[in-house]
PyMOL Python script that loads the backbone (N, CA, C, O; Angstrom):
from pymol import cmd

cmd.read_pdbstr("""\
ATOM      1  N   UNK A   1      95.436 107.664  99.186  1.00  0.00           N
ATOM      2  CA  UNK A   1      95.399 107.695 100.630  1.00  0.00           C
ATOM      3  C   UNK A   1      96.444 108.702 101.126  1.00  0.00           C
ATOM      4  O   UNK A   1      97.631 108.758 100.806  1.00  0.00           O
ATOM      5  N   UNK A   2      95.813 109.427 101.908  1.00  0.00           N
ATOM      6  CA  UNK A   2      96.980 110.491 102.436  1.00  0.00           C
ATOM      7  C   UNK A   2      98.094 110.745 103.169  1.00  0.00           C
ATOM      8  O   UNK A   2      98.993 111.586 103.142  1.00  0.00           O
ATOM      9  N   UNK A   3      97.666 109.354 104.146  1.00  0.00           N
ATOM     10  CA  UNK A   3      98.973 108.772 105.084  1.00  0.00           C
ATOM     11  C   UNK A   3      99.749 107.858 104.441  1.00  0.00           C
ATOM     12  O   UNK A   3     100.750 107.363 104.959  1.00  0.00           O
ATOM     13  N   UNK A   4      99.307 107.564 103.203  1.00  0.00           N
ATOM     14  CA  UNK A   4     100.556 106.592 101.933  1.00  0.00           C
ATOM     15  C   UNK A   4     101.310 107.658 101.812  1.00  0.00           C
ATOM     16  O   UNK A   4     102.536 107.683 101.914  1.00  0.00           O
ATOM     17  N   UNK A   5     100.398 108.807 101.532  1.00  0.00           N
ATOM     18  CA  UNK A   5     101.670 110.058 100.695  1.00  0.00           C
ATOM     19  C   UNK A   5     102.484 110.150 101.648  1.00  0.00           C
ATOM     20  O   UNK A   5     103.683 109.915 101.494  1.00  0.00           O
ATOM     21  N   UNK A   6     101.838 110.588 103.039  1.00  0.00           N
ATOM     22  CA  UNK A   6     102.943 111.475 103.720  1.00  0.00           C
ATOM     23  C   UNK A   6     104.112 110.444 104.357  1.00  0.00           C
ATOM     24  O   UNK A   6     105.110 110.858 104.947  1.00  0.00           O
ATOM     25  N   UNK A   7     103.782 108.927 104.111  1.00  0.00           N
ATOM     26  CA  UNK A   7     104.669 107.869 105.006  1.00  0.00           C
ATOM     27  C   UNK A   7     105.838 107.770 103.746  1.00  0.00           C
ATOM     28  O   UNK A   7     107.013 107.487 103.982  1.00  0.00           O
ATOM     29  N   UNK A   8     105.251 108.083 102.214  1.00  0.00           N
ATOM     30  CA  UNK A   8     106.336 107.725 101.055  1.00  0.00           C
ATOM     31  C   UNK A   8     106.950 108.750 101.286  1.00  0.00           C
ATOM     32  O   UNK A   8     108.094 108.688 100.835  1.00  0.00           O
ATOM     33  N   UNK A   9     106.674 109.857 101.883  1.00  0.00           N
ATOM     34  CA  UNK A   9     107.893 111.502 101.613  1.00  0.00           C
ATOM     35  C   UNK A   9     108.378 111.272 102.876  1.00  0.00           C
ATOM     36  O   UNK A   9     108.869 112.338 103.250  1.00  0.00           O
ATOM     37  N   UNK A  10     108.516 110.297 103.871  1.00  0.00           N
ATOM     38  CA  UNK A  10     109.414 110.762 105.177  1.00  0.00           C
ATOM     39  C   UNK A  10     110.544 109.103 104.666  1.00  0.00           C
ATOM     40  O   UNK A  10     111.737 108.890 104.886  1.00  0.00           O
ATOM     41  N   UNK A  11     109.584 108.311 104.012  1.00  0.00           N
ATOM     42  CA  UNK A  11     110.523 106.930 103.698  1.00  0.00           C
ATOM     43  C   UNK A  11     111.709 107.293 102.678  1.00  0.00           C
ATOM     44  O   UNK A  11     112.894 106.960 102.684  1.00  0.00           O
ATOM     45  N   UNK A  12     110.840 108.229 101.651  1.00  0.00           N
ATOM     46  CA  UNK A  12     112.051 108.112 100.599  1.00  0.00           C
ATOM     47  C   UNK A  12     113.035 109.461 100.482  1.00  0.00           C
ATOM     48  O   UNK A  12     113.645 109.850  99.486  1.00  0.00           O
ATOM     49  N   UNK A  13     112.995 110.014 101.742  1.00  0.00           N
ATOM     50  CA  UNK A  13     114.043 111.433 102.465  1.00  0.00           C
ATOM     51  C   UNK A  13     114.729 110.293 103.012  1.00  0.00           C
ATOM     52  O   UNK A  13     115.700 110.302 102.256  1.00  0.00           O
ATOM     53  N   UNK A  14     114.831 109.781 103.416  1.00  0.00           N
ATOM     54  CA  UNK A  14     115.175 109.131 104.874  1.00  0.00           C
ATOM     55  C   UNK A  14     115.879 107.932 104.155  1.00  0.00           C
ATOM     56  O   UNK A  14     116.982 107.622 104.604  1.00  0.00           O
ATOM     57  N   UNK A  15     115.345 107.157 103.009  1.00  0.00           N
ATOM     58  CA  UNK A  15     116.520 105.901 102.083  1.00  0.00           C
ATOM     59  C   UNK A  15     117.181 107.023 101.202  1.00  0.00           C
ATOM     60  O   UNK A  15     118.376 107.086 101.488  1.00  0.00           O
ATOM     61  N   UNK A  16     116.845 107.889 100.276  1.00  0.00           N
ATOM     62  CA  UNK A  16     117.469 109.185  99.691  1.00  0.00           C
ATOM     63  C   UNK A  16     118.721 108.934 100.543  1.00  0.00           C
ATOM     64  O   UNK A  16     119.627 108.210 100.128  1.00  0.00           O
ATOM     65  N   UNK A  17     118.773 109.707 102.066  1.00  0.00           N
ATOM     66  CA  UNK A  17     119.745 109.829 102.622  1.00  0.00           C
ATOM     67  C   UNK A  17     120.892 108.756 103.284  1.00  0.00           C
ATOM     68  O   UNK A  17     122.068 108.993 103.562  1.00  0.00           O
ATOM     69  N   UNK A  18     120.124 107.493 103.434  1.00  0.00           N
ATOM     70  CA  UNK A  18     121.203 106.394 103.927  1.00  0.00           C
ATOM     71  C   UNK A  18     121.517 105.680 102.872  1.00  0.00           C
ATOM     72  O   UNK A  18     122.128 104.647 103.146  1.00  0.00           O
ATOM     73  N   UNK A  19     121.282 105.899 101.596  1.00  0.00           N
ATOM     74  CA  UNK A  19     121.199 104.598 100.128  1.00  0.00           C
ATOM     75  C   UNK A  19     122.694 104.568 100.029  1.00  0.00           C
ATOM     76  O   UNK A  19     123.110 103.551  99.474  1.00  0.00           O
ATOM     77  N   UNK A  20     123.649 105.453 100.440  1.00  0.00           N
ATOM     78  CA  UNK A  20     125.125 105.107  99.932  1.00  0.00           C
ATOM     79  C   UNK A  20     125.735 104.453 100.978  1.00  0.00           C
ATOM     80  O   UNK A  20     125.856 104.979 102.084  1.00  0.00           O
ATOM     81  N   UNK A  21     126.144 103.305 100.705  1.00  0.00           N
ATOM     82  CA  UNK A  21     126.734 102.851 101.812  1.00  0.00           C
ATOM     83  C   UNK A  21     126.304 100.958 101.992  1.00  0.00           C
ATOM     84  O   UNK A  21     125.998 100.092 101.172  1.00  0.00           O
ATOM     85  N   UNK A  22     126.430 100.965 103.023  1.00  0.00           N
ATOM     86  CA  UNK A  22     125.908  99.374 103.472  1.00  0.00           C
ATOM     87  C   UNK A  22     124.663  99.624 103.832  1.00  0.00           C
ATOM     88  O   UNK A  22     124.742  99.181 104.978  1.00  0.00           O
ATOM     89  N   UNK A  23     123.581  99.991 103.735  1.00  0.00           N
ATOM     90  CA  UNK A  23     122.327  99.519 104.411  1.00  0.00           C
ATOM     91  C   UNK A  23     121.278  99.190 104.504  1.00  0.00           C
ATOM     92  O   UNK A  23     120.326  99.442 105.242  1.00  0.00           O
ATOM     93  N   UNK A  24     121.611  98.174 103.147  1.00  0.00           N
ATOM     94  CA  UNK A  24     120.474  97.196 102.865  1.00  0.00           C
ATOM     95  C   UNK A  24     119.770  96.577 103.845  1.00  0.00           C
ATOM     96  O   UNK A  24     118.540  96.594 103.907  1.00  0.00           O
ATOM     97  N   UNK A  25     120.930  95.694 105.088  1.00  0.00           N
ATOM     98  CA  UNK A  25     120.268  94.984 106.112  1.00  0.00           C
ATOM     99  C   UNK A  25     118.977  95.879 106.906  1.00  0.00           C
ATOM    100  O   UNK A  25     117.785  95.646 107.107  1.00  0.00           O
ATOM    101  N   UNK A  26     119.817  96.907 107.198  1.00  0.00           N
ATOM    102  CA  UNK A  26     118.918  98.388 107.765  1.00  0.00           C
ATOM    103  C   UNK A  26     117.785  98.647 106.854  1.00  0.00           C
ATOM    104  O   UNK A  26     116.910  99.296 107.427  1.00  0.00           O
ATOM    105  N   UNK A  27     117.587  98.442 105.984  1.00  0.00           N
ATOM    106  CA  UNK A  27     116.435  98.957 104.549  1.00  0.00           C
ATOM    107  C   UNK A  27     115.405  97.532 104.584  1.00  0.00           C
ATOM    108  O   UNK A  27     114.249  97.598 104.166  1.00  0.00           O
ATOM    109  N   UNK A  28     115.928  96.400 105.076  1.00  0.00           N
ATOM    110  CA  UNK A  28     115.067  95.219 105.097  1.00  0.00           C
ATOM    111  C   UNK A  28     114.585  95.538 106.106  1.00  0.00           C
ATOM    112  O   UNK A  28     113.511  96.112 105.924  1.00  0.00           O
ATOM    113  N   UNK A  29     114.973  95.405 107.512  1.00  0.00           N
ATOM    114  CA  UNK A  29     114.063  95.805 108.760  1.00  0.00           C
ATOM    115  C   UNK A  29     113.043  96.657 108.542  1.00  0.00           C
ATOM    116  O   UNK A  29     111.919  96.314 108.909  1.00  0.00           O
ATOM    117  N   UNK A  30     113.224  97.805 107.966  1.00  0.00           N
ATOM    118  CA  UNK A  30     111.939  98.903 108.175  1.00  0.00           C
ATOM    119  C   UNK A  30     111.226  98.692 107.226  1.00  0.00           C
ATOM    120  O   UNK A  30     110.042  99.014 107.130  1.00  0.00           O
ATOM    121  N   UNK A  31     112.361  97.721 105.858  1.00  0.00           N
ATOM    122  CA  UNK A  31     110.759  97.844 105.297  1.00  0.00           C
ATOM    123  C   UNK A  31     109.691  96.589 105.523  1.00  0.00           C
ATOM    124  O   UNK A  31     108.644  96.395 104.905  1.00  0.00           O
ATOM    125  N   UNK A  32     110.214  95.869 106.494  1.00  0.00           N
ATOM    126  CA  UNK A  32     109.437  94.657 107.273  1.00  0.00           C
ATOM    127  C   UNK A  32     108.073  95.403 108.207  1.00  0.00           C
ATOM    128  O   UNK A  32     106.854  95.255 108.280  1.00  0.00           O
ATOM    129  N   UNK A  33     108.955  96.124 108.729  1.00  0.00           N
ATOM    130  CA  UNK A  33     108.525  96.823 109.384  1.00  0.00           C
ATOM    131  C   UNK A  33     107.241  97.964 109.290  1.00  0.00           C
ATOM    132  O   UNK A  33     106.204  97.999 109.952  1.00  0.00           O
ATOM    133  N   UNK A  34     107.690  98.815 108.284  1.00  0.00           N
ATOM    134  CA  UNK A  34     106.540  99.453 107.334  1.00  0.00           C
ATOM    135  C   UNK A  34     105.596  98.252 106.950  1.00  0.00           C
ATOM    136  O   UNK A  34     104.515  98.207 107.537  1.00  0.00           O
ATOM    137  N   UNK A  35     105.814  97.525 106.266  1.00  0.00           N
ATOM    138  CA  UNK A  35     104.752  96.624 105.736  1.00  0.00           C
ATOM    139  C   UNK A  35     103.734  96.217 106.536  1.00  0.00           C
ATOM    140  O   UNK A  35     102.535  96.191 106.257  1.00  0.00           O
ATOM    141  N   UNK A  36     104.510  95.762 107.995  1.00  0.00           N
ATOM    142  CA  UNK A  36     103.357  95.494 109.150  1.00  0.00           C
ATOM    143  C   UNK A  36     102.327  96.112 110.195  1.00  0.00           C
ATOM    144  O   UNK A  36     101.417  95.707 110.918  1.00  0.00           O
ATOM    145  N   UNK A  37     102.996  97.378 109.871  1.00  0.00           N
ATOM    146  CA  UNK A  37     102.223  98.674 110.481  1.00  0.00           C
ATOM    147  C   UNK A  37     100.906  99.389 109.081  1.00  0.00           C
ATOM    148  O   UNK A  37      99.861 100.040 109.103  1.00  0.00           O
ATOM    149  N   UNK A  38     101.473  98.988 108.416  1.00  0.00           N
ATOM    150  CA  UNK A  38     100.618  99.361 107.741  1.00  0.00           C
ATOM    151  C   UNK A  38      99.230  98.138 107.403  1.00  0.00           C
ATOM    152  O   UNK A  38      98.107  98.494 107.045  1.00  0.00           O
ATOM    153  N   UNK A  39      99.548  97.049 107.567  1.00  0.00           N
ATOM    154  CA  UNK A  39      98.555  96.322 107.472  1.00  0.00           C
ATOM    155  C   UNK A  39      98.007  96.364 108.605  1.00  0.00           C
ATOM    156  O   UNK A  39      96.788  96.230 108.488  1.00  0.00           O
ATOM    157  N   UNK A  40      98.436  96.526 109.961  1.00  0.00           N
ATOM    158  CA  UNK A  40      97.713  96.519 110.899  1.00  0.00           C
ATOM    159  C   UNK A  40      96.906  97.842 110.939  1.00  0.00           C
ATOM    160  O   UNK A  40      96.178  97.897 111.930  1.00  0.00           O
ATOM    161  N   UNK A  41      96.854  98.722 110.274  1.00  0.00           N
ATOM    162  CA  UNK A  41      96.143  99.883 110.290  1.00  0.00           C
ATOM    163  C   UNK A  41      95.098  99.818 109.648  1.00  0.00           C
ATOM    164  O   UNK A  41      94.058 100.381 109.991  1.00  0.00           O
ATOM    165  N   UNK A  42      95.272  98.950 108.379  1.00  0.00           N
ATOM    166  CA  UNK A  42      94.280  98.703 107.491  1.00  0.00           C
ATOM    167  C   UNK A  42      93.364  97.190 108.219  1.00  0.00           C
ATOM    168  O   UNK A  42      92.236  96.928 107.801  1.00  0.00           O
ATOM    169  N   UNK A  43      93.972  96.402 109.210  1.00  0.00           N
ATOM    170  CA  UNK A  43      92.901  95.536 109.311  1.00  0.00           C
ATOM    171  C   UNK A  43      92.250  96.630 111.070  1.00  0.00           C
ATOM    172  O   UNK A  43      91.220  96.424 111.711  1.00  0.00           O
ATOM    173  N   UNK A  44      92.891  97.259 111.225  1.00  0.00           N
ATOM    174  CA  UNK A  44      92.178  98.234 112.312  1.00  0.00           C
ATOM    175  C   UNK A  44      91.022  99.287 111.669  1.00  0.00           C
ATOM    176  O   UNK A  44      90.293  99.781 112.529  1.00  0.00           O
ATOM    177  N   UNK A  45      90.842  99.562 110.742  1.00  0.00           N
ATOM    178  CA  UNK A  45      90.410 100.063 110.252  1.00  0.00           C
ATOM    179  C   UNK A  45      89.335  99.583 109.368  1.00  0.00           C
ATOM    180  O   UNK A  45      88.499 100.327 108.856  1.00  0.00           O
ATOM    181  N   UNK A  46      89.422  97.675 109.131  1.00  0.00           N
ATOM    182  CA  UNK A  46      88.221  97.233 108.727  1.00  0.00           C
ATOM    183  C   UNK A  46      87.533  96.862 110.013  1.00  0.00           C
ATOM    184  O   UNK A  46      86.372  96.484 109.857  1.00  0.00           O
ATOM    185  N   UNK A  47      87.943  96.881 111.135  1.00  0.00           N
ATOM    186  CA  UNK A  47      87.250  96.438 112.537  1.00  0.00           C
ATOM    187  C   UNK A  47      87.183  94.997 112.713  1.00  0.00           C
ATOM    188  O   UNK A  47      86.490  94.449 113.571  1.00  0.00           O
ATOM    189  N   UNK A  48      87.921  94.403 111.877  1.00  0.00           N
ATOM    190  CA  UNK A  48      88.139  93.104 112.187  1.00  0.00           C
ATOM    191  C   UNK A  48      88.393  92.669 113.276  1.00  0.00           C
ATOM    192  O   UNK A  48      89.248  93.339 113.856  1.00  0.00           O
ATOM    193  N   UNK A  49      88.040  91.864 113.797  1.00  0.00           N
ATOM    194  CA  UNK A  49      88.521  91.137 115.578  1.00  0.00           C
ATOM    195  C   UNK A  49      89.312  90.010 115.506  1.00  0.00           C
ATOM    196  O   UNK A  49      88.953  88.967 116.052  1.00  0.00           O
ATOM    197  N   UNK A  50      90.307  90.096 114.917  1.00  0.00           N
ATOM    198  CA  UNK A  50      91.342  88.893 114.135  1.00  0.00           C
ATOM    199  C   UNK A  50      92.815  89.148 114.704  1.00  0.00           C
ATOM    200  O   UNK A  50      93.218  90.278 114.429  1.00  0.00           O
ATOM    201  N   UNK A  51      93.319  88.707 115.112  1.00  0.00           N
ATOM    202  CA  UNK A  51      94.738  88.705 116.090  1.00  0.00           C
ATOM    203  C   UNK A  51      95.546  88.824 114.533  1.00  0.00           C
ATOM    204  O   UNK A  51      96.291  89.799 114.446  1.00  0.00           O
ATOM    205  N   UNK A  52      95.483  88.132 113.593  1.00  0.00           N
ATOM    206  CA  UNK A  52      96.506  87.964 112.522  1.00  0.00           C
ATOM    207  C   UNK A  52      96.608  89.630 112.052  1.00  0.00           C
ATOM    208  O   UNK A  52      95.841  90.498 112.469  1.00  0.00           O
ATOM    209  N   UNK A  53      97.437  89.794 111.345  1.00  0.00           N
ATOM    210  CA  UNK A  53      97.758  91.347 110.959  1.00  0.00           C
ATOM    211  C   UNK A  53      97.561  91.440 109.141  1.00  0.00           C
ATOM    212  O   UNK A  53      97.876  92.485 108.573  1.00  0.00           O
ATOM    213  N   UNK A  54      97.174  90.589 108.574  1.00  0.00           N
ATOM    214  CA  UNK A  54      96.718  90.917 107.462  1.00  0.00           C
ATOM    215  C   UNK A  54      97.163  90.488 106.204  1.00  0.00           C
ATOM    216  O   UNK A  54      96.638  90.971 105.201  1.00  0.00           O
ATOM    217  N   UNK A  55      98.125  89.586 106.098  1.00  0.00           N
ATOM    218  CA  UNK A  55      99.356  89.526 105.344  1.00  0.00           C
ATOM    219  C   UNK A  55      98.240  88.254 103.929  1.00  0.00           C
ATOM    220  O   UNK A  55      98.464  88.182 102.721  1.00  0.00           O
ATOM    221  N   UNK A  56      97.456  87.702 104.497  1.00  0.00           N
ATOM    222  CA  UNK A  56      96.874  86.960 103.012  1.00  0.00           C
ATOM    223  C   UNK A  56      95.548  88.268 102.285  1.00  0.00           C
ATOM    224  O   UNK A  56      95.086  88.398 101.151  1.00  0.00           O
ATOM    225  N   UNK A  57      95.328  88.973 103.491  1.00  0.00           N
ATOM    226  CA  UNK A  57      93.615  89.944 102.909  1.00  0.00           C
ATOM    227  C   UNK A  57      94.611  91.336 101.957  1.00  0.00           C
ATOM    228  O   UNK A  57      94.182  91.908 100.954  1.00  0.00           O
ATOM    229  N   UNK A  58      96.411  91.694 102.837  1.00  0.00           N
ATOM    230  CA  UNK A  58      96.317  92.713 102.076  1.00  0.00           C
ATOM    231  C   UNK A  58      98.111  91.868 101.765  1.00  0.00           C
ATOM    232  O   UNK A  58      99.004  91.753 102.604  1.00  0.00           O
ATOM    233  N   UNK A  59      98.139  91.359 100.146  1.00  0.00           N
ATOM    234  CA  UNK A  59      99.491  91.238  99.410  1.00  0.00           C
ATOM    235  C   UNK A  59     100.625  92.283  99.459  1.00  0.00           C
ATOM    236  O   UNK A  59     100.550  93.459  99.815  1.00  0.00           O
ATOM    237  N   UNK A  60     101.410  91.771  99.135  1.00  0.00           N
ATOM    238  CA  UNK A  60     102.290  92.671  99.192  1.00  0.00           C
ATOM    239  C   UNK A  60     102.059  93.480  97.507  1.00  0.00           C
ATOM    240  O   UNK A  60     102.599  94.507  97.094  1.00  0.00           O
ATOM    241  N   UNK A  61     101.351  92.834  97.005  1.00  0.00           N
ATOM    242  CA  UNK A  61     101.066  93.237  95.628  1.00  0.00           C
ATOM    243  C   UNK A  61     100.264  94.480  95.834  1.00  0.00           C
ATOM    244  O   UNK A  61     100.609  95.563  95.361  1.00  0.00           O
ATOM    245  N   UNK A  62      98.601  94.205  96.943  1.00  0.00           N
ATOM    246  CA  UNK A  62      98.115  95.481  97.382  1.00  0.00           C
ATOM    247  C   UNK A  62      98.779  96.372  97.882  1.00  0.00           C
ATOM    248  O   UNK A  62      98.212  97.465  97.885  1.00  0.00           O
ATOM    249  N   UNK A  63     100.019  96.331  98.420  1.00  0.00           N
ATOM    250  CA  UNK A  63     100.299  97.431  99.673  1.00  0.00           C
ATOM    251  C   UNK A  63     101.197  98.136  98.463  1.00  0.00           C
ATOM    252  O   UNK A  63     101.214  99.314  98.819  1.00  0.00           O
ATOM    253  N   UNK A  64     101.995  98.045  97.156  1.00  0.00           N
ATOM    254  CA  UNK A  64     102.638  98.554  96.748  1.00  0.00           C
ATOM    255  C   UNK A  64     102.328  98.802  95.168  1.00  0.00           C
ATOM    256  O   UNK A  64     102.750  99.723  94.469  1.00  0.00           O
ATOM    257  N   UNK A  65     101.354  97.575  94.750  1.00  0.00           N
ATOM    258  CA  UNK A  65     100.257  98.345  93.564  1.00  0.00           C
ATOM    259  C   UNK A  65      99.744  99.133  93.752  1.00  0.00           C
ATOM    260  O   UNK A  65     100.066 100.248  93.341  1.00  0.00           O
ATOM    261  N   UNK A  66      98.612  98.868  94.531  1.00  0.00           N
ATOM    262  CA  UNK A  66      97.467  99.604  94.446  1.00  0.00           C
ATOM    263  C   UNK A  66      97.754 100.328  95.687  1.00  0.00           C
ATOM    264  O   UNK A  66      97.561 101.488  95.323  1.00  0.00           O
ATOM    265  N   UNK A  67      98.161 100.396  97.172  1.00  0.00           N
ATOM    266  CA  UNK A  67      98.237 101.669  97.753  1.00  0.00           C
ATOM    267  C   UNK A  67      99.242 102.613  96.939  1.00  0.00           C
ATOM    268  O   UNK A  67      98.870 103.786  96.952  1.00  0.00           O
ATOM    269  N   UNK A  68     100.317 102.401  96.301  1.00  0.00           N
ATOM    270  CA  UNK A  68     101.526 102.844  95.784  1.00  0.00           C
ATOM    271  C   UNK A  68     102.467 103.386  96.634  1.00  0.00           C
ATOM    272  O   UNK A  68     102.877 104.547  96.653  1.00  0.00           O
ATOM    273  N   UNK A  69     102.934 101.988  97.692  1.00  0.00           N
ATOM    274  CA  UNK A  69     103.763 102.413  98.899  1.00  0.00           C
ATOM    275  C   UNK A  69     105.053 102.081  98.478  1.00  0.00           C
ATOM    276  O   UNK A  69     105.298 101.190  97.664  1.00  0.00           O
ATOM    277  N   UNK A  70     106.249 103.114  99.275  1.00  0.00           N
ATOM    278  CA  UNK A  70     107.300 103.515  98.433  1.00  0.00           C
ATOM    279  C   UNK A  70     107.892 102.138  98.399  1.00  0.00           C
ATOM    280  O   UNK A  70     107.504 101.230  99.134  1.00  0.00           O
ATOM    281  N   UNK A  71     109.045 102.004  97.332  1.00  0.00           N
ATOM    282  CA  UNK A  71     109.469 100.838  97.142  1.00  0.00           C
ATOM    283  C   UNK A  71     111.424 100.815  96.819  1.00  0.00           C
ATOM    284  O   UNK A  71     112.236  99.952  97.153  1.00  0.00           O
ATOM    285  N   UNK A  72     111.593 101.808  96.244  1.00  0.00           N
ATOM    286  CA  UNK A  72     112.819 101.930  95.795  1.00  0.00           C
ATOM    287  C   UNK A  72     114.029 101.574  97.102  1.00  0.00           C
ATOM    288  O   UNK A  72     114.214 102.613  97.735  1.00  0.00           O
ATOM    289  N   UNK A  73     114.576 100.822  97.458  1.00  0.00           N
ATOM    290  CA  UNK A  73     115.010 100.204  98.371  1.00  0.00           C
ATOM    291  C   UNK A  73     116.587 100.051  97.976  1.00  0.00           C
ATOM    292  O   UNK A  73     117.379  99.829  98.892  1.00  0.00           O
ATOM    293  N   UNK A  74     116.973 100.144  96.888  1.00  0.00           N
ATOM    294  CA  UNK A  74     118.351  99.648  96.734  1.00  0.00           C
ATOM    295  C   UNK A  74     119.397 100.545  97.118  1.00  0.00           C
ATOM    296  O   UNK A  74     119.468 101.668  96.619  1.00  0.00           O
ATOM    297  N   UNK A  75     120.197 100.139  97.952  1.00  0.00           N
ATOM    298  CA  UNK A  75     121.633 100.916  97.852  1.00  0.00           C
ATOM    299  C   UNK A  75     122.314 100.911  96.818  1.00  0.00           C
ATOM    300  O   UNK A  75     122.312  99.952  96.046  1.00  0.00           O
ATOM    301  N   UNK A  76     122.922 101.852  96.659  1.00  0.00           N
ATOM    302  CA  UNK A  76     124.032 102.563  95.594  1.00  0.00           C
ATOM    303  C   UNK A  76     125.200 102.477  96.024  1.00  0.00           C
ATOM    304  O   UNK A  76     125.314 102.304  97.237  1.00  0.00           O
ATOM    305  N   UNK A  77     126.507 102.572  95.144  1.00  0.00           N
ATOM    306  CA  UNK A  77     127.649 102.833  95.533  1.00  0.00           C
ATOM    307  C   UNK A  77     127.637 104.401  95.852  1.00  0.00           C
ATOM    308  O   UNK A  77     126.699 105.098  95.463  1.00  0.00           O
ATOM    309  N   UNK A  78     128.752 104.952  96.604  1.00  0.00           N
ATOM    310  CA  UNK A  78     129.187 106.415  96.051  1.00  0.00           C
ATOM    311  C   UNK A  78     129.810 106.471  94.690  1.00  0.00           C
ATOM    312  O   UNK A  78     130.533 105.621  94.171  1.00  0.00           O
ATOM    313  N   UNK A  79     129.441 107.523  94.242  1.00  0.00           N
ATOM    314  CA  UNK A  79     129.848 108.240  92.908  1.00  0.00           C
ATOM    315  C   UNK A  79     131.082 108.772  93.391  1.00  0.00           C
ATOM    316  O   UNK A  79     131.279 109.379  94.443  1.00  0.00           O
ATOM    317  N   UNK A  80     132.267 108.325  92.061  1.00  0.00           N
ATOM    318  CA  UNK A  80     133.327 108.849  92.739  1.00  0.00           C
ATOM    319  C   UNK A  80     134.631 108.494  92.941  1.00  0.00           C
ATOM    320  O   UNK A  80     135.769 108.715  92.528  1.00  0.00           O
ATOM    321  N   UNK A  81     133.740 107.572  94.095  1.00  0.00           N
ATOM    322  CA  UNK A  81     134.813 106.850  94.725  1.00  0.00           C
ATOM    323  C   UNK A  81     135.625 105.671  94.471  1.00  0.00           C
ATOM    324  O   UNK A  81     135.960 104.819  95.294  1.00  0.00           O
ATOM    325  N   UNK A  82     135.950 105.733  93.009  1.00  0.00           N
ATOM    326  CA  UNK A  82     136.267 104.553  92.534  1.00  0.00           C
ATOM    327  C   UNK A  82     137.810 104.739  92.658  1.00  0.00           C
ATOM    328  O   UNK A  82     138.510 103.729  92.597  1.00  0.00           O
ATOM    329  N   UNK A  83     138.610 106.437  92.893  1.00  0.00           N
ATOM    330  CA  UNK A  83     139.611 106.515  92.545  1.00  0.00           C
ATOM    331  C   UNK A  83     140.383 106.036  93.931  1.00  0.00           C
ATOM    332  O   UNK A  83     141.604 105.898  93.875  1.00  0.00           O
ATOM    333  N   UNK A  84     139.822 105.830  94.932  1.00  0.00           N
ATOM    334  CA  UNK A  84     140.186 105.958  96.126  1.00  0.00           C
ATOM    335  C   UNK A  84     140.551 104.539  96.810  1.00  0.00           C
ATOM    336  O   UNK A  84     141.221 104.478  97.840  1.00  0.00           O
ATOM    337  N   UNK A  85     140.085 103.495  96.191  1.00  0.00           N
ATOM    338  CA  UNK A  85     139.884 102.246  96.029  1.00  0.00           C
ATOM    339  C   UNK A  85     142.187 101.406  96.087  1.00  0.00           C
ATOM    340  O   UNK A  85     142.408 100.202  95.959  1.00  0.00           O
TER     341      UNK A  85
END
""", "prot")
cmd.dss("prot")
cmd.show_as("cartoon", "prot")
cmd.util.cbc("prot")
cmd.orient("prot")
């Protein structure tokens, strides 16, 4: 899917760039967030007339098996900075 690709190259520039540091809490929101926009696209897109947003038709197993939506989420320490401590 082509909007998987282009949503994994702006997600994983964008954790790439905040991963050092504290911002896991920040990395849970969006990826709450991602998860629900994206199911709502996919139950918009089956034309379903269903208020719910999708969460038993598409797993979290589908959205990151089989679409292969980005996942790498963990913060890192800085490299480094151990001397500074």
């Amino acid at each position: 899917m082509k909007l998987i690709a282009k949503l994994n190259a702006a997600v994983a520039g964008w954790v790439n760039y905040f991963r050092v540091g504290n911002a896991s809490r920040a990395f849970s929101e969006v990826r709450d967030y991602l998860e629900m926009k994206v199911r709502t696209l996919l139950t918009r897109r089956k034309r379903r007339q269903k208020t719910s947003v999708g969460w038993r038709r598409w797993s979290n197993e589908y959205l990151y098996g089989v679409l292969g939506l980005f996942w790498d989420w963990k913060t890192r320490p800085l490299t480094g900075a151990e001397g500074f401590a």
